[in-house]
C-alpha positions, 0 to 999 in steps of 0.5 A: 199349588202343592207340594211335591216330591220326585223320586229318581235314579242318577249315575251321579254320587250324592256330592256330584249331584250336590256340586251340579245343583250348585252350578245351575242355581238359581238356588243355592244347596248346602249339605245338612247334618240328618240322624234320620234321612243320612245324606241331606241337602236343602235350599231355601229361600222365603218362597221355597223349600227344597231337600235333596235326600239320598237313600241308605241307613241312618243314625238310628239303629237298625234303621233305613230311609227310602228315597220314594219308589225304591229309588236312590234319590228324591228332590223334595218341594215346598211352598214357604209357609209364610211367604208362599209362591204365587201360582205363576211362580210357582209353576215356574218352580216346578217347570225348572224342577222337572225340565231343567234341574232332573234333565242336567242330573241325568236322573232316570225314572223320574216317579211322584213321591210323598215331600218330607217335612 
């Protein structure tokens, strides 16, 4: 088990892919304050961390945050350090990371890139 990231394109807006993530659950998203990754949202629960992070400028001066690839989003996935999935849980984490959740986003070009802390 390790953690991933997955970079991609959607037609959809931040607060639509928000919304959508949302209505397929099981995970619950809230929209967080970032000066560093500017649009954020993020699910936890003991065994996993998610963040969903939207390309674009940030608070700090000058500055930008790439999504991974050049693409305009990314879906971050970690294992709860102090409660972390067992294997099998977590393969069905990820199964519903990349055959549900990208699929019902409409997400194109779907690419690996580096989690966030």
């Amino acid at each position: 088990m390790s953690d991933f990231g997955l970079s991609f394109d959607c037609a959809l807006t931040f607060a639509d892919i928000l919304a959508r993530l949302n209505q397929l659950g099981p995970w619950t998203w809230h929209e967080r304050d970032s000066a560093w990754y500017g649009n954020l949202a993020s699910a936890r629960t003991e065994t996993v961390s998610l963040d969903l992070i939207e390309s674009g400028s940030n608070e700090i001066p000058g500055g930008s945050v790439d999504a991974g690839n050049g693409q305009p989003f990314a879906i971050s996935v970690r294992a709860g350090r102090k409660h972390p999935p067992d294997a099998r849980a977590w393969a069905a984490i990820e199964a519903r990371i990349r055959e549900v959740v990208l699929p019902a986003l409409g997400a194109s070009r779907v690419q690996p890139t580096d989690p966030i802390d």
